[in-house]
VEXFI-872252 format. One line per field, with one value per residue (C-alpha): residue number from 1; residue in one letter; chain; x, y, z. Coordinates in steps of 0.02 Angstrom, whole numbers, padded with zeros to 5 digits. Each point is the difference from the previous one (the first is absolute). Layout:
N
pos: c(NUM / ...);
code: c(A / ...);
unit: c(A / ...);
u: c(X / ...);
v: c(Y / ...);
w: c(Z / ...);
END
This chain:
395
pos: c(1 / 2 / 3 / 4 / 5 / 6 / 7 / 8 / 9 / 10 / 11 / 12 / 13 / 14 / 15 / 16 / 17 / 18 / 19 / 20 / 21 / 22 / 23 / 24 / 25 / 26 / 27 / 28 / 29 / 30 / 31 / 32 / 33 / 34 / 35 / 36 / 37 / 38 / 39 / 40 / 41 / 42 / 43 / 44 / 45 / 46 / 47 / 48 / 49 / 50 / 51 / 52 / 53 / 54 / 55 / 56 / 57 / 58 / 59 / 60 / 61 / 62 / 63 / 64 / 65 / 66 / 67 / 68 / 69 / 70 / 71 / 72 / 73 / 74 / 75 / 76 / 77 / 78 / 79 / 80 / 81 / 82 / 83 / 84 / 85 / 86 / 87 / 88 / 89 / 90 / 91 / 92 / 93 / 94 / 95 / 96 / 97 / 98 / 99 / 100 / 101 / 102 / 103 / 104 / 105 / 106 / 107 / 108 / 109 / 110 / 111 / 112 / 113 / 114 / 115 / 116 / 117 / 118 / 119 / 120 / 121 / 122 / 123 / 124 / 125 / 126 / 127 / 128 / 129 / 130 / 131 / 132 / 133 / 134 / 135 / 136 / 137 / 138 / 139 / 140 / 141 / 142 / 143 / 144 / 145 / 146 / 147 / 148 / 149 / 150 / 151 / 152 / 153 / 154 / 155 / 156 / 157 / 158 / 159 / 160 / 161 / 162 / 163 / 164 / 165 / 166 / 167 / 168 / 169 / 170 / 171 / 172 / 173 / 174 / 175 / 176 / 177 / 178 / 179 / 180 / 181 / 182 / 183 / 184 / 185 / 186 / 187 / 188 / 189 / 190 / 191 / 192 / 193 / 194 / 195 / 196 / 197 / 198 / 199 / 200 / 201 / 202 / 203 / 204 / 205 / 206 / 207 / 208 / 209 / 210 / 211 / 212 / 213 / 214 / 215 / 216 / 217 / 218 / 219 / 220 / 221 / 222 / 223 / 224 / 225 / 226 / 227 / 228 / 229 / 230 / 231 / 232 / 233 / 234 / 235 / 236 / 237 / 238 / 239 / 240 / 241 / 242 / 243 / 244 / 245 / 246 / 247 / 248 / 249 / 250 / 251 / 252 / 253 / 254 / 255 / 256 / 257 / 258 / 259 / 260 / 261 / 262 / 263 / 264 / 265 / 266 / 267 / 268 / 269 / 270 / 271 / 272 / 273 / 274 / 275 / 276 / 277 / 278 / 279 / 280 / 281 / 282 / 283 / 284 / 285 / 286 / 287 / 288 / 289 / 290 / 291 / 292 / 293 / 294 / 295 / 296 / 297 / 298 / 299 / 300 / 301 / 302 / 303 / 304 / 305 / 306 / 307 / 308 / 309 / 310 / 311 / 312 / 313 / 314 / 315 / 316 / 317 / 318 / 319 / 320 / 321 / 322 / 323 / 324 / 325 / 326 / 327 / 328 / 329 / 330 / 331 / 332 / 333 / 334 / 335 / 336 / 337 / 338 / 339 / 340 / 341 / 342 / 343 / 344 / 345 / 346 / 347 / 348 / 349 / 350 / 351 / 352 / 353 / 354 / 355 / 356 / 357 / 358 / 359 / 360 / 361 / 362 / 363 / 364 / 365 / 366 / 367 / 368 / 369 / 370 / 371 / 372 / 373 / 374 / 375 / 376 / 377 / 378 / 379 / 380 / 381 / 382 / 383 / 384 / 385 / 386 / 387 / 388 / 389 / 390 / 391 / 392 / 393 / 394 / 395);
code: c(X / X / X / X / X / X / X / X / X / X / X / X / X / X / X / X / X / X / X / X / X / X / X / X / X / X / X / X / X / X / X / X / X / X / X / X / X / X / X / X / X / X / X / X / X / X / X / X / X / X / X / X / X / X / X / X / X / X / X / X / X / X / X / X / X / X / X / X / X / X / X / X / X / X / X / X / X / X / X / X / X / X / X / X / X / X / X / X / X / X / X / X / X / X / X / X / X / X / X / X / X / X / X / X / X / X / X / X / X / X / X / X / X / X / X / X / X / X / X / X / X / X / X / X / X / X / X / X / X / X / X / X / X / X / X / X / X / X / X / X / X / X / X / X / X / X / X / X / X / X / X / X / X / X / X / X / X / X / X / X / X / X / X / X / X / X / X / X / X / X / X / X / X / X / X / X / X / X / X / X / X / X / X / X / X / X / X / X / X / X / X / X / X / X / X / X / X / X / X / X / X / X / X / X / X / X / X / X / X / X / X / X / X / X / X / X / X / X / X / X / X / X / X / X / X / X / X / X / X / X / X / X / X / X / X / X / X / X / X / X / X / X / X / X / X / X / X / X / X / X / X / X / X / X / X / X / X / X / X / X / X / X / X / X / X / X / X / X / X / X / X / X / X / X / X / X / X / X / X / X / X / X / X / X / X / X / X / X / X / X / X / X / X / X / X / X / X / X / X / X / X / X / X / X / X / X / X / X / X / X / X / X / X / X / X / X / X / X / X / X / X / X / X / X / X / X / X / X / X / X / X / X / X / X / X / X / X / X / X / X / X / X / X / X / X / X / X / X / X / X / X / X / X / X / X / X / X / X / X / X / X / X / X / X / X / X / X / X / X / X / X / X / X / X / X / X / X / X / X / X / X / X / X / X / X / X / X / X / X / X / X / X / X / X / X);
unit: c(A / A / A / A / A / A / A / A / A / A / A / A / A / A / A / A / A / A / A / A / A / A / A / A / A / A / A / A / A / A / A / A / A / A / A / A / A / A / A / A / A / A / A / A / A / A / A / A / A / A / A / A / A / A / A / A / A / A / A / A / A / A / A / A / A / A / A / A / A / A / A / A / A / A / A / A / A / A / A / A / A / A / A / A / A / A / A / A / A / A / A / A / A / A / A / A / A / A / A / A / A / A / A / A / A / A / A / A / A / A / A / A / A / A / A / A / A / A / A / A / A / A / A / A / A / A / A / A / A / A / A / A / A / A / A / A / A / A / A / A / A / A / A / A / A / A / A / A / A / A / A / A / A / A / A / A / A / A / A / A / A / A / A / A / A / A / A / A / A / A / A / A / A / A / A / A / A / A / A / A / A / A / A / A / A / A / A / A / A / A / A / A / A / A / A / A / A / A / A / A / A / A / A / A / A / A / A / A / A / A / A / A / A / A / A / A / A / A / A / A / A / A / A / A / A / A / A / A / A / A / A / A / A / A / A / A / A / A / A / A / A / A / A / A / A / A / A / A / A / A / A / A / A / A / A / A / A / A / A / A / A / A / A / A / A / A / A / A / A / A / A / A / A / A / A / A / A / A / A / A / A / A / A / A / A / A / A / A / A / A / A / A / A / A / A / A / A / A / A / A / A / A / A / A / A / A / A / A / A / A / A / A / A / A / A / A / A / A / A / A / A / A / A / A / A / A / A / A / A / A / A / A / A / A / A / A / A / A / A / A / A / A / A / A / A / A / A / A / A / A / A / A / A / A / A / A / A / A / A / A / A / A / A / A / A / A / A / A / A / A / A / A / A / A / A / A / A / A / A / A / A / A / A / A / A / A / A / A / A / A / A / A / A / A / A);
u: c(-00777 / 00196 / 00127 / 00107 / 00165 / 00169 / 00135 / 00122 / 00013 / 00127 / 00009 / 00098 / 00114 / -00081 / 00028 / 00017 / -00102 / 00102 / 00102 / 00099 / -00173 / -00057 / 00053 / -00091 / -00192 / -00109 / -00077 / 00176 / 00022 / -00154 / 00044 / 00171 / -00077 / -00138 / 00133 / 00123 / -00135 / -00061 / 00173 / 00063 / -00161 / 00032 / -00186 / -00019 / -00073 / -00165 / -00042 / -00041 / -00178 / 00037 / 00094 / -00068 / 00113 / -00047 / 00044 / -00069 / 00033 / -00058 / 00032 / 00146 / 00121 / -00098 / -00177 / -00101 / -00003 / 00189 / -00004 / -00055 / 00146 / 00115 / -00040 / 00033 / 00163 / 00044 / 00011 / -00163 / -00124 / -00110 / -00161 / 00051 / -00117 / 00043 / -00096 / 00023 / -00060 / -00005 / 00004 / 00127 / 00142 / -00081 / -00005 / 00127 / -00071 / -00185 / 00093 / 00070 / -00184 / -00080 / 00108 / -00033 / -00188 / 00001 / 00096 / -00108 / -00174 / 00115 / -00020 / 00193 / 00134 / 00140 / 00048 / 00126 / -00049 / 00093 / 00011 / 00100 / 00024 / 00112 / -00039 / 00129 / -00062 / -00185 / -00069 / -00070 / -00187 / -00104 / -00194 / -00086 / -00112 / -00198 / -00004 / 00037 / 00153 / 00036 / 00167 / 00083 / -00064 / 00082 / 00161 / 00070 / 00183 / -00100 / 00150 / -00111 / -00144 / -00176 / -00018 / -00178 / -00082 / -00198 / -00069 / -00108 / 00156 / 00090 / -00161 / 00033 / 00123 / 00153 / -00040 / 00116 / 00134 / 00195 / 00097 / 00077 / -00141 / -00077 / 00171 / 00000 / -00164 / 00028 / 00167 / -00140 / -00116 / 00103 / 00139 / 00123 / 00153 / 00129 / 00140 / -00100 / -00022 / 00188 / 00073 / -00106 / 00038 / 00207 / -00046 / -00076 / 00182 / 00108 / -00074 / -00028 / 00188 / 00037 / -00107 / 00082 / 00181 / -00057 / -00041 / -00161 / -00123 / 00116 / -00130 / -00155 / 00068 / 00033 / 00128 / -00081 / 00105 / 00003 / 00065 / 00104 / 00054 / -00045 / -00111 / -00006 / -00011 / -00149 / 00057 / -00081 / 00066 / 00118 / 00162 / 00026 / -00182 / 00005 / -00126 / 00098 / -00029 / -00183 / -00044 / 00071 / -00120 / -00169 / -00171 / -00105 / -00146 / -00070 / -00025 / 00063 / 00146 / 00038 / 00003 / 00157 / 00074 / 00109 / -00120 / -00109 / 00036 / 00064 / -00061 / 00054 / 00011 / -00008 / -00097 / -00019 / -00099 / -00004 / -00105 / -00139 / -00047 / -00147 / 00045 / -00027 / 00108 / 00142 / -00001 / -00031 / 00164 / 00114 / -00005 / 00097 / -00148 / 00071 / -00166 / -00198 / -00104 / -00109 / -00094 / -00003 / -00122 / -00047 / -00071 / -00049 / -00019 / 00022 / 00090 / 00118 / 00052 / 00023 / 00162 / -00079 / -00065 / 00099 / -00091 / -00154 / 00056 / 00104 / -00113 / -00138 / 00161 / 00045 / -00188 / -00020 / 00169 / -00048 / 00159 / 00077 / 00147 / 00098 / -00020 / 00094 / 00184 / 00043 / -00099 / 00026 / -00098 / 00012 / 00081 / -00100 / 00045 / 00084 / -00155 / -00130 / 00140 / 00042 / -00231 / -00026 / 00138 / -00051 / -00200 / 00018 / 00122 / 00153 / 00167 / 00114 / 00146 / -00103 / -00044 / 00085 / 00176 / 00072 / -00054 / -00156 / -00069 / 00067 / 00157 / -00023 / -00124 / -00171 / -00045 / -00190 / -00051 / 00133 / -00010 / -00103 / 00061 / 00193 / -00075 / -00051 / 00172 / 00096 / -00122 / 00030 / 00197 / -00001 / -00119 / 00124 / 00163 / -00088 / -00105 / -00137 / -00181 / -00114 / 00030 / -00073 / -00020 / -00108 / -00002 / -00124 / -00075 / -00060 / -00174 / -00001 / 00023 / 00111 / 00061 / 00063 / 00069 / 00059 / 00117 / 00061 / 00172 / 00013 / 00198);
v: c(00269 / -00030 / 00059 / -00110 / 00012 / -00068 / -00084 / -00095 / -00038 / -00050 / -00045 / -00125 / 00090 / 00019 / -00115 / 00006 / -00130 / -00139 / 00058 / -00014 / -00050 / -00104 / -00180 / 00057 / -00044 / 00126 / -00102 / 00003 / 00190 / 00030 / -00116 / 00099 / 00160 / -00057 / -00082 / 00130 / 00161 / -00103 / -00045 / 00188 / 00058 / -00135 / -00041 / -00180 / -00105 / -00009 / 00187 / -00017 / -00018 / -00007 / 00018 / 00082 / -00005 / 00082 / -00084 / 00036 / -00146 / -00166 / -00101 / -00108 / -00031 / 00141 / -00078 / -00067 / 00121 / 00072 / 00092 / -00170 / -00082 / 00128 / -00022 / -00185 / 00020 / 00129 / -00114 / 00091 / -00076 / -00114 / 00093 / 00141 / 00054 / 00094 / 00068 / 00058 / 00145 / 00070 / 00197 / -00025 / 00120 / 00046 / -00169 / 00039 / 00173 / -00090 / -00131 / 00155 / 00103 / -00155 / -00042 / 00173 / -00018 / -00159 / 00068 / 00161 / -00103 / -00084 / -00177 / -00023 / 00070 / -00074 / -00010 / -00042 / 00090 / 00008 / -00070 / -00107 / -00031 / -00111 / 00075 / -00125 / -00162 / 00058 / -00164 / 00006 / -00065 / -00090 / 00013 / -00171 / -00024 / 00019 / -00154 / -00183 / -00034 / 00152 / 00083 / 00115 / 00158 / 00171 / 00011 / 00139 / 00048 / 00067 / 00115 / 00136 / 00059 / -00061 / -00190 / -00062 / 00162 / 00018 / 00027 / 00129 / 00108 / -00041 / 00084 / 00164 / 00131 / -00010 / -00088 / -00141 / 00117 / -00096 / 00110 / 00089 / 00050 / 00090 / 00091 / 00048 / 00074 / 00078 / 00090 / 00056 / 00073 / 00094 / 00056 / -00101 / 00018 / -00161 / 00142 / 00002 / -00182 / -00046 / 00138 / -00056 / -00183 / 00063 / 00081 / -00148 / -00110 / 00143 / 00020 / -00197 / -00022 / 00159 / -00083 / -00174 / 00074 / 00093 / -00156 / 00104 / -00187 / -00110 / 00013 / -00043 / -00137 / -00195 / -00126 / -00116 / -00168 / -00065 / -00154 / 00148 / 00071 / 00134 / 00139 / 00159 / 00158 / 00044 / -00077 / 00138 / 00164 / 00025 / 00104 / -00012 / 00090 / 00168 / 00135 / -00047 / -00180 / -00004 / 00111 / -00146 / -00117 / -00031 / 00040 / -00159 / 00036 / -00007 / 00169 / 00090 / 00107 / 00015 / -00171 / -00091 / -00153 / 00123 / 00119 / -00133 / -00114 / -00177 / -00198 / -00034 / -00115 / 00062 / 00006 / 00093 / 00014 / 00113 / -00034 / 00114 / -00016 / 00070 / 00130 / -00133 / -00111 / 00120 / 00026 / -00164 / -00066 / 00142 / 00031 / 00113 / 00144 / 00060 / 00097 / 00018 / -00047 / 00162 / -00052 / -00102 / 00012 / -00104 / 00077 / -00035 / 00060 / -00043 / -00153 / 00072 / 00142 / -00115 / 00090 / 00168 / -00119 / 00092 / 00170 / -00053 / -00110 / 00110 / 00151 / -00123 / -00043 / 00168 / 00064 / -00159 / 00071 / 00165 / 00056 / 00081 / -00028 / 00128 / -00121 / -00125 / -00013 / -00159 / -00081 / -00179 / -00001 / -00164 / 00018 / -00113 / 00104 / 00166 / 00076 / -00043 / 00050 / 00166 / 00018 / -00056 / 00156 / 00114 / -00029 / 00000 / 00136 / -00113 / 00067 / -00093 / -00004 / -00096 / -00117 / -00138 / 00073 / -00168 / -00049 / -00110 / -00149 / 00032 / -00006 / -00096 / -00108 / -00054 / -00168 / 00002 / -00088 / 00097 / 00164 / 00085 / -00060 / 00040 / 00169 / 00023 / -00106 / 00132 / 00145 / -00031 / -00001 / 00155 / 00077 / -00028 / 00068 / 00151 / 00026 / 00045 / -00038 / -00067 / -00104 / -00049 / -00172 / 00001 / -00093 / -00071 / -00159 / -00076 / -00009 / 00154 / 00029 / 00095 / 00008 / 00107 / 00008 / 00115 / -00034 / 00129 / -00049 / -00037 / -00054);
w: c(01129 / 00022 / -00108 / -00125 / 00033 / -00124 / 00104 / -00104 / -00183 / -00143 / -00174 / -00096 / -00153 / -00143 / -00153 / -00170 / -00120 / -00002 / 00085 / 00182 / 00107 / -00173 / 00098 / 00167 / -00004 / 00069 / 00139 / 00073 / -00044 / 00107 / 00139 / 00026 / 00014 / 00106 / 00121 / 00009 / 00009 / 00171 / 00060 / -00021 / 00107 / 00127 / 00013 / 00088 / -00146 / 00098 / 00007 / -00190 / -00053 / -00187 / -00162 / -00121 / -00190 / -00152 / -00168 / -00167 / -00096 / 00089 / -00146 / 00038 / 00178 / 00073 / -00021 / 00139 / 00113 / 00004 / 00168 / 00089 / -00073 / 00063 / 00167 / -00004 / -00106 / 00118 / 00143 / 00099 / 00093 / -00096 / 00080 / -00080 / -00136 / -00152 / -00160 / -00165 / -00068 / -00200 / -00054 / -00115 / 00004 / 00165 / 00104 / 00096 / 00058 / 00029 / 00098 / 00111 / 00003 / 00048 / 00132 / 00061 / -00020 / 00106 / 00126 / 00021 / 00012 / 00127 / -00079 / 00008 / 00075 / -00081 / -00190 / -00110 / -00174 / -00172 / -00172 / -00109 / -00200 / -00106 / -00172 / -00059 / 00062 / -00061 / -00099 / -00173 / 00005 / -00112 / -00016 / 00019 / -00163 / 00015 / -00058 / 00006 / -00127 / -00055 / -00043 / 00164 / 00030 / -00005 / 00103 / 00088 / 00115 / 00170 / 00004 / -00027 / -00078 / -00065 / -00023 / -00036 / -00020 / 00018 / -00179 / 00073 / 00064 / -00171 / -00085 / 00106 / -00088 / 00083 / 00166 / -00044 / -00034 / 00013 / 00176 / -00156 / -00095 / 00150 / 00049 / -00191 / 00043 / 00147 / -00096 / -00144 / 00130 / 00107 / -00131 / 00069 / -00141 / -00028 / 00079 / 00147 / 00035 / -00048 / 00125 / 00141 / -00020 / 00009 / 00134 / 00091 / -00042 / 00043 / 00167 / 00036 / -00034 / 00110 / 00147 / -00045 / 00006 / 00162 / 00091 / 00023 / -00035 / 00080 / 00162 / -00093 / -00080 / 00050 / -00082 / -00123 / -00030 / -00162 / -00083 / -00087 / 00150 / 00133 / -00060 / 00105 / -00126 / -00111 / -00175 / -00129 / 00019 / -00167 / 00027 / -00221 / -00019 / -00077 / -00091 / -00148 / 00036 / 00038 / -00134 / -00138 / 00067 / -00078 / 00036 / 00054 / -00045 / -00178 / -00059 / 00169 / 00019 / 00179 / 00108 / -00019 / 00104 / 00066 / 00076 / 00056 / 00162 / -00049 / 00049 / 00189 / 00152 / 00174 / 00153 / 00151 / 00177 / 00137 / 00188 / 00022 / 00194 / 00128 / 00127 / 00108 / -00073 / 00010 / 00154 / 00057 / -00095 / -00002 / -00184 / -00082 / -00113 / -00142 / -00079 / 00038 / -00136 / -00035 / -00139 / -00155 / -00166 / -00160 / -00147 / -00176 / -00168 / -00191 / -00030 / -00159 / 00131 / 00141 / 00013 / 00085 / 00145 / 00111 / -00001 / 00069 / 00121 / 00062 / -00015 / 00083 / 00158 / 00041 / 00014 / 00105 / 00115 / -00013 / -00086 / -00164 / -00105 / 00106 / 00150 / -00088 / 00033 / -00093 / -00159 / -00071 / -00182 / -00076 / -00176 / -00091 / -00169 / 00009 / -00100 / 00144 / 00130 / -00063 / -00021 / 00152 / 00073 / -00108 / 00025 / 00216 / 00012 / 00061 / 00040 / -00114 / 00118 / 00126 / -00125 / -00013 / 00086 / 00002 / -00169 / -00060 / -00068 / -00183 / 00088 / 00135 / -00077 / 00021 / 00073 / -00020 / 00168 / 00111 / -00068 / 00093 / 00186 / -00076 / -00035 / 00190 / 00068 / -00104 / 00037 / 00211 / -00038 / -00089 / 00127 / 00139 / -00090 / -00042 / 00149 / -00101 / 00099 / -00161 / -00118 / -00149 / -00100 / -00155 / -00152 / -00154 / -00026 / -00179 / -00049 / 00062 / 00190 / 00121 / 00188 / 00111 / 00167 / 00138 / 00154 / 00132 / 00067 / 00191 / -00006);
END
């Protein structure tokens, strides 16, 4: 069985709701990354046996089959084929692991994996009516969270918990104080703008042009935010005390994509290995503590590499809410200055498709500045899921 191997990937910035990337559909956001990840590896366009995008809305520009309309936006080879998958948060890390998958039962030896979300252009939807004449059904913005919900799962306590309930929940069960949650989410601004002013993402990231202009720095990080600031704002949740807007990530657009290749293929075209795949892991549990997903799948990825926590020399933890950030660290034993060093998604933001592959873009960059050997990318998925996965630098 061959190895998996990351060559070349890159992210768009990261938008705000409504905001700069708000007049670029997400077809097009996908179709940039896709095109610029294979011109950067200088793979000839035939080499490529598929695309493979993760999105987790599929309601509106990015319906049909997303990844396959990347490919022909993106000026590739109409034989080309492409697929879409759905974890959620985590479609853009299942994109990556199965690319890798492929590749090791050697049914492909070239991929372009990633993930792409426009949380702002996400359509509101109507339910048709169950029957002839009847007034319009229940209508939901596919922005995020449940929309036609099975009566069966509303009937179960808690399963159909809002992305704030269950980070509320998470902050009950673990003890996680409103102090705590507000100080990490500074943190995550005050290093994102430190990285920003740095030039330290300038590499991972490609131009986006708008009809407002060129885009080419992640739009969230806040340089006004304070502890004094964050602690005025209000709790979002009915009864709850800790989850606010501003220690939670925000509504985004982005995408991203990186080439995982064969150790054939790498050899054969002269590509440029940035990391090995070593392993990657999926895990479930509760749905109103979806937040915790990590800490399975990542206890389930490192049994699978046969490493520990004290392997790893540089962790990206999606911050979904600080609550089920600061858990999830507390619960596997993290090092909180590995965590994160550049900042995180409530920062950074958190474009639901291309989350997880920007976690692994940004994880291979920070790999290689500090020459660190593992790396890990881990983050939770709603209804209750998590993934996990770890790359050893080659570059």
């Amino acid at each position: 069985m061959t190895d998996a191997y990351l060559v070349d990937g890159i992210r768009t910035p990261v938008g705000r709701y409504g905001g700069l990337l708000a007049g670029v559909r997400p077809d097009d956001l996908a179709a940039l990354v896709v095109g610029e990840t294979v011109a950067r590896s200088g793979l000839p366009h035939d080499a490529i046996d598929e695309v493979i995008l993760g999105a987790a809305n599929q309601a509106g520009e990015d319906n049909r089959n997303v990844a396959r309309m990347a490919v022909l936006l993106a000026g590739l080879p109409d034989t080309l084929p492409g697929i879409t998958v759905n974890r959620l948060c985590a479609s853009g890390m299942s994109a990556i692991a199965m690319a890798s998958q492929a590749i090791r039962a050697g049914d492909a030896e070239v991929i372009v994996a990633g993930g792409v979300e426009s949380m702002t252009r996400a359509p509101w939807v109507q339910a048709k009516p169950e029957r002839a004449w009847a007034k319009p059904g229940a209508t939901f913005d596919t922005s995020i969270g449940w929309r036609f919900a099975n009566p069966k799962l509303l009937s179960r306590d808690k399963a159909t918990f809002s992305m704030p309930e269950t980070a509320e929940e998470v902050a009950r069960l673990d003890g996680i104080s409103r102090a705590d949650a507000d100080a990490f989410a500074l943190l995550s601004h005050q290093r994102a703008l430190a990285a920003i002013d740095a030039g330290r993402l300038a590499s991972e990231i490609v131009a986006v042009e708008t009809p407002r202009g060129t885009v080419d720095t992640d739009e969230g990080p806040r340089r006004e935010t304070s502890l004094e600031a964050l602690a005025k704002l209000r709790a979002v949740v009915p009864g709850g005390q800790v989850v606010t807007a501003g220690n939670a990530s925000s509504l985004n657009d982005g995408a991203s994509a990186i080439v995982v290749a064969s150790a054939d293929a790498v050899q054969r075209h002269g590509l440029r290995v940035r990391a090995r795949i070593v392993a990657s892991a999926s895990a479930a549990l509760a749905p109103e503590i979806m937040g915790l997903g990590p800490v399975p799948a990542t206890e389930k990825a490192l049994q699978k590499a046969g490493l520990t926590v004290a392997d790893l020399g540089a962790i990206e933890l999606n911050e979904a809410f600080a609550t089920q950030s600061l858990a999830s660290i507390r619960r596997l034993g993290l090092d909180p200055e590995i965590v994160n060093a550049d900042g995180g998604a409530i920062a950074l933001g958190h474009p639901l498709g291309s989350s997880g592959s920007r976690l692994i873009v940004t994880l291979l960059r920070r790999l290689e500045a500090t020459g660190a050997r593992y790396g890990l990318a881990t983050m939770c998925v709603g209804v209750g899921q998590g993934t996990a996965m770890i790359v050893e630098r080659l570059s």
